[in-house]
C-alpha positions, 0 to 999 in steps of 0.5 A: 478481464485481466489487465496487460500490464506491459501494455503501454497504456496500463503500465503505470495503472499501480505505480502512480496510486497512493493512498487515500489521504482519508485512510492516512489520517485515519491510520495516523490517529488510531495506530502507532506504525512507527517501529512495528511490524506490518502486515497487509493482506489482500494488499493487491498494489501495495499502496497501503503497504507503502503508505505505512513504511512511509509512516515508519514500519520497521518491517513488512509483509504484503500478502495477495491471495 
């Protein structure tokens, strides 16, 4: 079922989502962001898009297929 984001009740459904602080951590200690250029693929709301250029990523592409 699609989801009416001009609806009232759903306008903010994405734009208060942030990523899990489990998957922050995760990325912090294996992948060095900072200065780098980031892809997300599939990245539907683009919380963890925003999460890395939070971390630094010079450069990003958000992809939703």
């Amino acid at each position: 079922m699609p989801i009416n984001f001009h609806d009232e009740q759903n306008r903010q459904t994405y734009a208060a989502r942030i990523a899990d602080e489990s998957w922050v951590s995760l990325i912090r200690e294996f992948v060095e962001v900072s200065n780098k250029r980031v892809a997300d693929i599939g990245c539907g709301g683009g919380i963890y898009t925003k999460a890395l250029v939070e971390k630094g990523a010079s450069h990003w592409s958000g992809f939703l297929g």
